[in-house]
LUMNUGU-755059 format. One record per residue (C-alpha): x, y, z. Coordinates in steps of 0.5 Angstrom, whole numbers, padded with zeros to 4 digits, always signed. Example, Ala and Ser with C-alpha at 12.3 -4.5 7.8 and 13.67 -1.06 7.14 Angstrom:
<rs>
+0025-0009+0016+0027-0002+0014
</rs>
This chain:
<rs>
-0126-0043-0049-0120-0047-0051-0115-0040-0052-0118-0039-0044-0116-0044-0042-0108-0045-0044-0108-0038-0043-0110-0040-0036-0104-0046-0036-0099-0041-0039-0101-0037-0033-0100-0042-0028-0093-0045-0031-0091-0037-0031-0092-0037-0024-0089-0043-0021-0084-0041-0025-0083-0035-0022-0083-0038-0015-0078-0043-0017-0074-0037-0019-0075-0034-0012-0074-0041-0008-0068-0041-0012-0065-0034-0011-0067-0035-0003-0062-0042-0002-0056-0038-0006-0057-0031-0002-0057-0035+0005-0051-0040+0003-0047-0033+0001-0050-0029+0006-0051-0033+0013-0043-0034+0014-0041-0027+0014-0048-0024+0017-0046-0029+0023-0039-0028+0023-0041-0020+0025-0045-0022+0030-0040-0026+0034-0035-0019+0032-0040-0015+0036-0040-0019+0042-0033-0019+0042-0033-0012+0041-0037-0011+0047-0034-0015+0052-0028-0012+0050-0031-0005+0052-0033-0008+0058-0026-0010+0061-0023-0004+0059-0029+0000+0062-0030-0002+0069-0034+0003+0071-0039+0002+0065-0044-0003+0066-0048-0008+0061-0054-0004+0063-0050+0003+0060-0048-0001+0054-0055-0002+0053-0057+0004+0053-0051+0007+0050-0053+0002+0043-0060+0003+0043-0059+0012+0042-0055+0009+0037-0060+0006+0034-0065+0011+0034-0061+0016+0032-0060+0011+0025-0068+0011+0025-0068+0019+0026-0063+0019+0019-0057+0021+0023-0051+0019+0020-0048+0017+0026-0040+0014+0022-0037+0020+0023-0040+0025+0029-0038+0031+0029-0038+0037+0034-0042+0042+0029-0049+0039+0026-0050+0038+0018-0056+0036+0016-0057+0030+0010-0063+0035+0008-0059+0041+0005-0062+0042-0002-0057+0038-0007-0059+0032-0002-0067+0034-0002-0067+0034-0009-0064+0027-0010-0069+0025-0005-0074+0028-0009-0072+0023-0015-0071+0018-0012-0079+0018-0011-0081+0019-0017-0077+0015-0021-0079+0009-0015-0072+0007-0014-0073+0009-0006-0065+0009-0005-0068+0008+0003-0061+0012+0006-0066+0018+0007-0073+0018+0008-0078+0022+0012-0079+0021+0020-0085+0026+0022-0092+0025+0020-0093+0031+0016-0087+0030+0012-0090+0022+0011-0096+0025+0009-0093+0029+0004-0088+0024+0001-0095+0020+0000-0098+0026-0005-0092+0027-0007-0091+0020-0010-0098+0020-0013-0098+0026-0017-0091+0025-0019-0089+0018-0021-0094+0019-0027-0091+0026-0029-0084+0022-0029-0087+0017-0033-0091+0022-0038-0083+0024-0038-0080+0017-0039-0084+0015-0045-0082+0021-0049-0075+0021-0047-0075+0015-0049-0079+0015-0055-0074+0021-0058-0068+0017-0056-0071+0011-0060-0072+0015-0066-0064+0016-0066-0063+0009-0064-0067+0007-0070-0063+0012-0074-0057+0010-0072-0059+0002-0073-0062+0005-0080-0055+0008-0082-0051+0002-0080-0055-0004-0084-0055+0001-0090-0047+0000-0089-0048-0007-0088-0053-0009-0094-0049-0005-0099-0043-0011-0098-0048-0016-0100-0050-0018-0093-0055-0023-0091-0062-0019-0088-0062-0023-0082-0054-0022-0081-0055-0015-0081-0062-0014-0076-0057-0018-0071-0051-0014-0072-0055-0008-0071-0058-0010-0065-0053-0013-0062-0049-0006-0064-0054-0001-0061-0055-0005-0054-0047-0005-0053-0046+0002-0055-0052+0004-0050-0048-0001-0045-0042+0004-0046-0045+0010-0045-0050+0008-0040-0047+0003-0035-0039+0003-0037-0038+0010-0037-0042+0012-0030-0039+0005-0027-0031+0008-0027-0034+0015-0026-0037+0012-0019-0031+0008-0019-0027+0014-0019-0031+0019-0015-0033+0015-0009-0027+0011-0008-0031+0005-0009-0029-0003-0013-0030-0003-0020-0036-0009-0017-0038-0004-0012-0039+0001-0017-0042-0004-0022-0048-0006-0017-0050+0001-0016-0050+0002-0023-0055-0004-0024-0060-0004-0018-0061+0005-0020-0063+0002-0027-0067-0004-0026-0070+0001-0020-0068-0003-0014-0065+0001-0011-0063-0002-0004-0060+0004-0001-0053+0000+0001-0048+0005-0004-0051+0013-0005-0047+0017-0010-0045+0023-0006-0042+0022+0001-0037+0026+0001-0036+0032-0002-0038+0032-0009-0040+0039-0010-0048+0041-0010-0048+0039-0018-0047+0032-0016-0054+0030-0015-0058+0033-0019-0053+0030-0025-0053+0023-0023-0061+0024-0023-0059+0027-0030-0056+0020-0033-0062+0016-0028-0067+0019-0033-0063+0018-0040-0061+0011-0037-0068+0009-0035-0071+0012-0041-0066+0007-0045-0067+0001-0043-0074+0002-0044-0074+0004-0051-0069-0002-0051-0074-0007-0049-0079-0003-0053-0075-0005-0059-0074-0012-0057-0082-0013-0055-0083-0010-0063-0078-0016-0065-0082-0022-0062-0088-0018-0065-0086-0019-0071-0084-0026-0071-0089-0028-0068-0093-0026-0073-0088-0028-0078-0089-0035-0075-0098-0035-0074-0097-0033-0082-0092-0039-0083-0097-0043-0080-0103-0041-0083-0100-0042-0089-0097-0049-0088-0104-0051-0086-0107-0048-0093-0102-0053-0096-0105-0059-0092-0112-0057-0093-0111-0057-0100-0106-0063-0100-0112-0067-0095-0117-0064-0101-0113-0067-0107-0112-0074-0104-0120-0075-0103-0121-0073-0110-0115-0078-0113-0119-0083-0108-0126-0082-0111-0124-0082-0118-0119-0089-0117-0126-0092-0113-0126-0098-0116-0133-0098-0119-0139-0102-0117-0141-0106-0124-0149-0105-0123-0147-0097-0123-0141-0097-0129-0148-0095-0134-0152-0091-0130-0153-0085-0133-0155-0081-0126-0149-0083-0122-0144-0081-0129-0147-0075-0130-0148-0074-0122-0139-0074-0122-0138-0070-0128-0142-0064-0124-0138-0065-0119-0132-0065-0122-0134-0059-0126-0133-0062-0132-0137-0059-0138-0142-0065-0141-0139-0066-0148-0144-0071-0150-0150-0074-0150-0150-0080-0154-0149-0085-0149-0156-0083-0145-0162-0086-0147-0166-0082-0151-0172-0080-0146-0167-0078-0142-0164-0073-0147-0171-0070-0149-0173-0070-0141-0166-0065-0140-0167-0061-0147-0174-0060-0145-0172-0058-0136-0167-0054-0140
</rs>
């Protein structure tokens, strides 16, 4: 009932936790993002009453109009920044099959998405069938990637024990190694990759980097925009999977360590309560044996030998007990 019960407060103080997290990225977010959304929009009406001066024969109403076939072009899955005079789908193969990865992987970039029913009703099968078969494939990924990370780790905490250094110094070392090399290979490498490819900042590329691979995925920067070729995507699917199923392994070895000292800790605990119950012990038997003795039973042959079993201690002699009581204990004996 006790466990119960400050499992329920963890739970409780973890939740209001959560909350306060989330109270606090909302403040920040709007502060940040307030000014430049309500600098767009003042952009906008500018832009409009421009084109209304310079286009008399346009009125509002046309505008209007104008805007929202804008608009549901968007909502169709149009890209409507460059229109072209010949059609080009966002559903050719490369683009099909990326999409499909971002299903089920559960990042769901948004950029492209289904717009008719059937197509809406397949991506909910599809989703249900294959997010767990990606999940049977990350966990053995990820296991195989683990085993050559702890492999690698194995080989350099064997260097570092043969200079005689501590244990624990080398448990952190080697973490600390293997973390930065997995940073390296999968998220600096890509992020100067994007950088180059795509044409964007070193920050914008980074942000992508890390919202693919924590599975957020907003949508707001998709790699393939412009002409990458046809093997682009599926080799940005490629790296999403290795990325994933590493810092799953990752996280999994962090799991184990706290684990381990977890029950480093419990056993340190048990341990130092054993030495206090046996300290508690010892103290009651120094204070019953430095009692000072009540004068009516220093003689008492019963209260002596009462002590003495207590104790364990063998009866060395009877001499001191009177001779019925030492002919009535031969006799029981």
């Amino acid at each position: 009932s006790t466990g119960e019960k400050m499992r329920y407060t963890t739970l409780l103080a973890l939740l209001a936790g959560v909350v306060l997290y989330l109270v606090m990225g909302a403040l920040v977010f709007s502060t940040l993002e307030l000014p430049k959304e309500s600098s767009a929009y003042e952009d906008l009406l500018r832009a409009k009453q421009d084109f209304l001066d310079n286009n008399s024969c346009v009125t509002e109403l046309d505008f209007h109009k104008l805007v929202k076939g804008v608009a549901s072009a968007v909502d169709a899955g149009l890209d409507v920044s460059s229109l072209s005079a010949n059609f080009t789908t966002r559903w050719d193969m490369a683009s099909a099959f990326f999409f499909c990865g971002t299903i089920i992987t559960t990042i769901g970039f948004g950029n492209l998405s289904p717009r008719t029913w059937y197509g809406q009703l397949f991506c909910v099968c599809y989703a249900l069938v294959g997010i767990p078969m990606f999940g049977i494939l990350l966990a053995g990924v990820g296991d195989h990637m683990g085993t050559v990370l702890r492999r690698a780790v194995a080989k350099i905490e064997t260097l570092f024990l043969k200079r005689k250094v501590r244990p624990t110094t080398v448990r952190v070392i080697s973490a600390v190694l293997s973390i930065l090399i997995g940073c390296l290979i999968f998220l600096a490498v890509p992020t100067v990759v994007f950088q180059k490819v795509e044409y964007w900042s070193f920050l914008e590329s980074l942000y992508f980097v890390v919202i693919t691979l924590t599975t957020v995925g907003f949508g707001d920067y998709v790699p393939g925009g412009g002409h990458e070729g046809i093997l682009f995507k599926p080799l940005v699917w490629l790296w999403i999977v290795f990325g994933l199923a590493y810092f799953a392994s990752i996280l999994t070895m962090i799991g184990n360590w706290l684990r381990v000292l977890s029950k480093r800790t419990r056993a340190e605990m048990e341990e130092l309560r054993a030495h206090a119950t046996d300290w508690t012990q010892n103290i009651q038997n120094m204070s019953m044996d430095f009692r000072i003795p009540n004068p009516l039973e220093f003689n008492d042959p019963f209260l002596l030998q009462r002590r003495r079993w207590k104790r364990s201690e063998p009866l060395t002699s009877v001499q001191s007990f009177p001779q019925g009581f030492t002919a009535e204990v031969g006799h029981l004996t």
